[in-house]
LUMLO-672808 format. One line per 5 residues: for each residue x, y, z of C-alpha. Coordinates in pm, 1 decimal, always signed. Example, Ala and Ser with C-alpha at 12.3 -4.5 7.8 and 13.67 -1.06 7.14 Angstrom:
2
+1230.0 -450.0 +780.0; +1367.0 -106.0 +714.0 .
***
This chain:
320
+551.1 -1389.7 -2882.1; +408.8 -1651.9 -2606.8; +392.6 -1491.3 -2292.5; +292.9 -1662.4 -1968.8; +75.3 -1442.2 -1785.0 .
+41.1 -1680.1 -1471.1; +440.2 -1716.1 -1451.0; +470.2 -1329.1 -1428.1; +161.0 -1320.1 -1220.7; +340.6 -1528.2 -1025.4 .
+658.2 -1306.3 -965.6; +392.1 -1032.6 -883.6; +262.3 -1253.0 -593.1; +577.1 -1374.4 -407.7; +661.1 -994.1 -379.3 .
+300.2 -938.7 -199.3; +392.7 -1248.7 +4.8; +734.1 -1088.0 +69.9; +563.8 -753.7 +181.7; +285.5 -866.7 +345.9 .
+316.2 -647.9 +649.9; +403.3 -342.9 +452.0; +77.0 -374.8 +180.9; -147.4 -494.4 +511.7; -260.3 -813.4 +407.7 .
-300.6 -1138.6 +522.2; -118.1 -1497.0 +385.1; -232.9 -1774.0 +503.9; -226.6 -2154.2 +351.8; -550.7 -2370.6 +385.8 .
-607.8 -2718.3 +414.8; -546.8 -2809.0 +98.7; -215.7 -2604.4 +70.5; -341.7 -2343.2 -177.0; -202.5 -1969.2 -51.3 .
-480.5 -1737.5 -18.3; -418.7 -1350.6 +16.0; -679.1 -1129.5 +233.0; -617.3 -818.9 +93.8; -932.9 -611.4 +211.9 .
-1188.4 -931.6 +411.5; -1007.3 -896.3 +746.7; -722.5 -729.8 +620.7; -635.1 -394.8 +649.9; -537.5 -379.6 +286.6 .
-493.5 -44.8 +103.1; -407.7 +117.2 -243.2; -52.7 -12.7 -289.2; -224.0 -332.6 -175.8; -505.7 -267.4 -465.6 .
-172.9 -159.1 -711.1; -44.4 -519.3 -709.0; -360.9 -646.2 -730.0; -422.5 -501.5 -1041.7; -80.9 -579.9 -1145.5 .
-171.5 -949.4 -1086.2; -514.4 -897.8 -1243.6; -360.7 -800.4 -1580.5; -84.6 -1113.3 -1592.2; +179.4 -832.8 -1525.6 .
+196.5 -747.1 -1898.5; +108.6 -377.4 -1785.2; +202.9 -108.7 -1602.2; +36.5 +53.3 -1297.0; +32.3 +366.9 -1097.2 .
-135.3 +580.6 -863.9; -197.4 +970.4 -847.5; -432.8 +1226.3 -759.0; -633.8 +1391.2 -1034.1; -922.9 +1658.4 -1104.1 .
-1289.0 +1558.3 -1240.7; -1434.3 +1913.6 -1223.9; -1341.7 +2058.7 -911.5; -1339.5 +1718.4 -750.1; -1015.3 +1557.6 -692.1 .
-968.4 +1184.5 -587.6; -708.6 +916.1 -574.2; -702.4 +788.2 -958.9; -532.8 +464.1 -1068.7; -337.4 +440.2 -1440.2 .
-266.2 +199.9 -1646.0; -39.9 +87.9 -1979.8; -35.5 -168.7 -2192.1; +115.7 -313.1 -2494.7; -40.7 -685.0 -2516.9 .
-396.4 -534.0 -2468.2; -574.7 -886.3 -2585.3; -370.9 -1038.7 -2358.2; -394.4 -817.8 -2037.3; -705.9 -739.7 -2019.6 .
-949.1 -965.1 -2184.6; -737.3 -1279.5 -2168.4; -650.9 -1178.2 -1749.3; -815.4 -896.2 -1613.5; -1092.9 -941.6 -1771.4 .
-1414.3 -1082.9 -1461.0; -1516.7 -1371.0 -1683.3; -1542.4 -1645.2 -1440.7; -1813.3 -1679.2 -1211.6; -1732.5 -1924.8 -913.3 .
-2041.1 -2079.4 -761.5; -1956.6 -2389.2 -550.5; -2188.8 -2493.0 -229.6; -2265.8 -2116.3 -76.4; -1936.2 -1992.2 -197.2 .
-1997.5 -1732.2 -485.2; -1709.8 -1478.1 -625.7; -1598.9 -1294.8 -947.3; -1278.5 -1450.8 -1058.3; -1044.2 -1293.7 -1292.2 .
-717.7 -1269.7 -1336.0; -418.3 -1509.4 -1502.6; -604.4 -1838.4 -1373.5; -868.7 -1755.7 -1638.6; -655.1 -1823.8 -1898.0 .
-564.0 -2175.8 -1796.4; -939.9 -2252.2 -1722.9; -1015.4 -2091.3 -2049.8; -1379.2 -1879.0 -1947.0; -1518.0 -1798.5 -2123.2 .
-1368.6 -2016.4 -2392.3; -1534.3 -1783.9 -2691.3; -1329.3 -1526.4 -2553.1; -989.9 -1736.9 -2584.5; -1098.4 -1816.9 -2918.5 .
-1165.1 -1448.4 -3015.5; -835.1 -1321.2 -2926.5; -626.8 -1728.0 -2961.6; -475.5 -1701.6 -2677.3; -436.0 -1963.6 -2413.1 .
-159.0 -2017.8 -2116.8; +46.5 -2332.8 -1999.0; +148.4 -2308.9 -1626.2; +177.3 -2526.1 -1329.2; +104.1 -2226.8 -1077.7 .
-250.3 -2069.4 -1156.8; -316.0 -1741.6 -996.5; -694.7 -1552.7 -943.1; -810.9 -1284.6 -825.4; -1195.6 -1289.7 -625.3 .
-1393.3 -1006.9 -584.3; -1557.8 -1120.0 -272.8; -1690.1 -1102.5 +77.1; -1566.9 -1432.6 +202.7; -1246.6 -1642.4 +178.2 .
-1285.9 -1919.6 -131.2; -1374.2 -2249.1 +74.5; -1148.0 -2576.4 +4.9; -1424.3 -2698.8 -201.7; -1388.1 -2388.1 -408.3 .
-970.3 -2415.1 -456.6; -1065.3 -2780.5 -563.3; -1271.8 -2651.4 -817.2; -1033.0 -2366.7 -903.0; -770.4 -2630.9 -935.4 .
-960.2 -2854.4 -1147.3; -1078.4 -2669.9 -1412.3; -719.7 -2511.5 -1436.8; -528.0 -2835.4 -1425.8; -291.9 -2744.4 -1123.1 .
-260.2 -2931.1 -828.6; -436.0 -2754.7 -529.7; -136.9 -2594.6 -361.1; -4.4 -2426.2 -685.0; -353.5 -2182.5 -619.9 .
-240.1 -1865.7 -566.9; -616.1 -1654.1 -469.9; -632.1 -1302.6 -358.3; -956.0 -1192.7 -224.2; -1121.4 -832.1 -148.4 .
-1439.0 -735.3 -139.9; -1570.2 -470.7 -298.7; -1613.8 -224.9 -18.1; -1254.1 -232.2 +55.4; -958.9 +18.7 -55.0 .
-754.8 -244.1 -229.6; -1112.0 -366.8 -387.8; -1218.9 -61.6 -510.5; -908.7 +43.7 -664.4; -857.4 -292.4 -846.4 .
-1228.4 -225.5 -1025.7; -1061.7 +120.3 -1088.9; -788.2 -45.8 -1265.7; -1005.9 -201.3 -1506.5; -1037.4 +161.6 -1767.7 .
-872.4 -9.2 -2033.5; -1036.7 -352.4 -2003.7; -1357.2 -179.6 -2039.9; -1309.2 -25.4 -2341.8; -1167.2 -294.8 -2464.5 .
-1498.7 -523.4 -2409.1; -1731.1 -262.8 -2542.6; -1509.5 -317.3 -2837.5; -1561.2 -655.6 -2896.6; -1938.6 -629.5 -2824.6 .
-1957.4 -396.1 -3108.9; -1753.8 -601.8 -3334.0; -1408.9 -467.1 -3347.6; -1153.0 -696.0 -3483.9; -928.7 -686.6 -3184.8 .
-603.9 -811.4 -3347.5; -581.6 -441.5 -3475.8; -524.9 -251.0 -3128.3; -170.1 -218.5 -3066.2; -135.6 -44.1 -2742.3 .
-364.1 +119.9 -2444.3; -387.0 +370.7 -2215.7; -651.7 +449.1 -1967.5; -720.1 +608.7 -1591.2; -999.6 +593.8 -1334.8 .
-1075.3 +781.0 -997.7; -1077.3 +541.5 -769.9; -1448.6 +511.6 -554.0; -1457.7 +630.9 -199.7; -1545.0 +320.9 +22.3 .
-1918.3 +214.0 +148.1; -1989.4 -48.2 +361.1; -2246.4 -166.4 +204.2; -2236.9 -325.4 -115.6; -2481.9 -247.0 -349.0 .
-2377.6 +107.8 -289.1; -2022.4 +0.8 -311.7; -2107.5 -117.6 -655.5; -2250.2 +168.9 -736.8; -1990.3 +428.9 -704.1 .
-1714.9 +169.9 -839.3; -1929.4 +156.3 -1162.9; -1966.9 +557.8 -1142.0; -1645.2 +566.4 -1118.5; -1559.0 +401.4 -1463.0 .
-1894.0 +551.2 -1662.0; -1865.1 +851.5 -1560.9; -1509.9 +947.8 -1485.3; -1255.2 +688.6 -1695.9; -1053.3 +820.9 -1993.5 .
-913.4 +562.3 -2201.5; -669.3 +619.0 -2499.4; -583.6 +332.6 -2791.0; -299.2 +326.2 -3077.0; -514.2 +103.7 -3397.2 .
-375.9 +4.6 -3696.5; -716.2 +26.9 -3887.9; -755.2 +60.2 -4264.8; -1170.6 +80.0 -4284.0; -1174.7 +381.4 -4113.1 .
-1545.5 +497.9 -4142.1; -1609.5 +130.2 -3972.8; -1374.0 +246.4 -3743.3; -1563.5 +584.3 -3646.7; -1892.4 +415.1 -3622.4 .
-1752.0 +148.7 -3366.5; -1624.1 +495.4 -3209.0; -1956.0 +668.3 -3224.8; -2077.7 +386.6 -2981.8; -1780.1 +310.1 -2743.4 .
-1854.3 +529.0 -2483.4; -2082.8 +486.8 -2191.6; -2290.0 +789.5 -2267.0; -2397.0 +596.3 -2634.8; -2627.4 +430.0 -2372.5 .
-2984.6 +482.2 -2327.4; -2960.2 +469.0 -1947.5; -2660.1 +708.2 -1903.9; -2721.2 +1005.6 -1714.7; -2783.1 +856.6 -1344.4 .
-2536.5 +716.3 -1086.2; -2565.8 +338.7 -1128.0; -2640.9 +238.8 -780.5; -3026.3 +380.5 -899.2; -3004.4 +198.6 -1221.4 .
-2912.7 -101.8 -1065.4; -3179.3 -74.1 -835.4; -3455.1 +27.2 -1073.8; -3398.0 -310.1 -1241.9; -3417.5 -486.8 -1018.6 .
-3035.2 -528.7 -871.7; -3060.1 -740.2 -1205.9; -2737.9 -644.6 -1394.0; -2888.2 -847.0 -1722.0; -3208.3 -603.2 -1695.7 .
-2961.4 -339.7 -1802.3; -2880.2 -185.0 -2098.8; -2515.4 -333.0 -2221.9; -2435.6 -47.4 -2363.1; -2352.3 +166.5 -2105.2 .
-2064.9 -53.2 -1967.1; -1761.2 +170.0 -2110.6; -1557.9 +413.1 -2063.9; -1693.7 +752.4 -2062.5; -1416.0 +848.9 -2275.2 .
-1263.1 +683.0 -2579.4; -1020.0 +848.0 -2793.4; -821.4 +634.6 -3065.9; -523.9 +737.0 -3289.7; -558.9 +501.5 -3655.2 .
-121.0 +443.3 -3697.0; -257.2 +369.7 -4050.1; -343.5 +742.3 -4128.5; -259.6 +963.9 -3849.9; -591.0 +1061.9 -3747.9 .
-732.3 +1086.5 -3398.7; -1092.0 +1028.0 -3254.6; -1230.9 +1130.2 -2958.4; -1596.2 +1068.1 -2812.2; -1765.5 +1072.6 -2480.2 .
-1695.8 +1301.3 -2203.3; -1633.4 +1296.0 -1798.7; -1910.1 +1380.3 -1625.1; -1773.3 +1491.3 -1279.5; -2164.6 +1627.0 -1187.6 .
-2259.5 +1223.6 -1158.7; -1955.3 +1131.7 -978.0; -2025.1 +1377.3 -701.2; -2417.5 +1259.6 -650.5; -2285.9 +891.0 -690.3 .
-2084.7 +942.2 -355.0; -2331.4 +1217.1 -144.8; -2176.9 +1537.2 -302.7; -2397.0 +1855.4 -420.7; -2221.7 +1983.0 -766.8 .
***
């Protein structure tokens, strides 16, 4: 089936739009008559702002909620999410795969939009998907509103006129922010997937939750604990429909983060022994730090990795 994932994206937006006041964010149009959507700059912002954010990040072909839950005698707000186009949702939306650099503006971009700008095309290609829309919707992880330069370029290389940009913006170091990176459990189980060689036709369905990072102002650290958060705390749960299954439980063996050489420390020090040079580090270690799979073909369930709740406490200042 052909799904749109910037049409329901879409839907998703114009209800933010409509509740602007309640979610705390900010709609404004710009010059060139794209909408843009401060949901943690200037903003106020929040979770339930973060909660449609992530609904928008995965083309609204999943569902989202928000709890409380325990990671070894620490409890903190925890974002879930399902769903059953898992190509789709998370590696052909949610998935950060476009880097916007135009003039000093720089962001992550992900979201729907990616899919009409195809990046990375490989990607598209790997899971033959692409989308057909006259609206295209993106999310930024940023610090600063896109510029006009940066919706023309947005625009551009999705084939939409300027004001059919739809951009929501947060930085990192923001509630909505940090629990939109939280949102991404399945998506990064999903990846490590692919980088070991998976055939990704064969997942069905997925399941996964994250605590959601306790703010810092400043960024590095920011990034830091919203990585910790997904190493070291994210469960993630997958229906396959595998018949090799002993190249199944090798893939396994490797899919969590703690397969990794440089597991064991909160990232903010990995990051900064290379160098704040994300390429310096190993790509192994960005997973889930649980995996667990149930093969439809057979009946049989796997389960590797494990949460590590003594990291999550030293990534944000707590003794175990």
């Amino acid at each position: 089936m052909s799904v749109s994932v910037n049409k329901i994206a879409f839907k998703i937006v114009q209800e933010m739009i409509n509740k602007s006041v309640e979610l705390g964010i900010i709609v404004e149009k710009v010059e060139n008559e794209a909408t843009i959507i401060d949901a943690g700059i200037k903003a106020r912002g929040g979770y339930l702002a973060g909660k449609y954010m992530t609904e928008v990040c995965l083309g609204g072909l999943a569902d989202v909620s928000l709890t409380l839950a325990n990671y070894g005698g620490l409890t903190l707000p925890t974002i879930c999410v399902a769903s059953d186009y898992p190509s789709i949702a998370l590696l052909g939306s949610q998935y950060a795969g476009w880097r916007i650099s135009v003039g000093k503006y720089f962001a992550m971009g992900s979201g729907p939009a990616r899919a009409l700008s195809l990046k990375p095309k490989d990607l598209y290609e790997k899971i033959n998907y692409k989308d057909e829309s006259d609206v295209a919707v993106i999310v930024l992880e940023a610090t600063e509103k896109p510029t006009p330069e940066a919706i023309e370029y947005i625009a551009k290389e999705c084939k939409v006129e300027p004001k059919n940009v739809y951009a929501i913006v947060a930085p990192t170091s923001s509630v909505a922010g940090s629990t939109q990176i939280s949102g991404r459990s399945i998506e990064t189980g999903l990846h490590k997937f692919m980088e070991l060689g998976m055939d990704l036709s064969k997942i069905k369905c997925g399941f996964g939750q994250a605590p959601i990072a306790p703010i810092h102002p400043k960024f590095t650290q920011a990034m830091g604990r919203t990585n910790d958060m997904l190493l070291y705390g994210c469960t993630t749960y997958y229906e396959v429909e595998y018949d090799n299954e002993d190249e199944l439980i090798k893939i396994l063996e490797k899919a969590p983060s703690s397969s990794s050489s440089a597991y064991g420390r909160p990232f903010y020090e990995i990051f900064k022994e290379a160098g704040f040079d994300f390429y310096k580090i190993d790509p192994m270690l960005f997973a889930p730090a649980v995996v667990t799979v149930n093969n439809i073909k057979t009946g049989r369930i796997f389960t590797y990795g494990k949460i590590n709740s003594d990291i999550l406490k030293r990534s944000i200042g707590l003794s175990s």
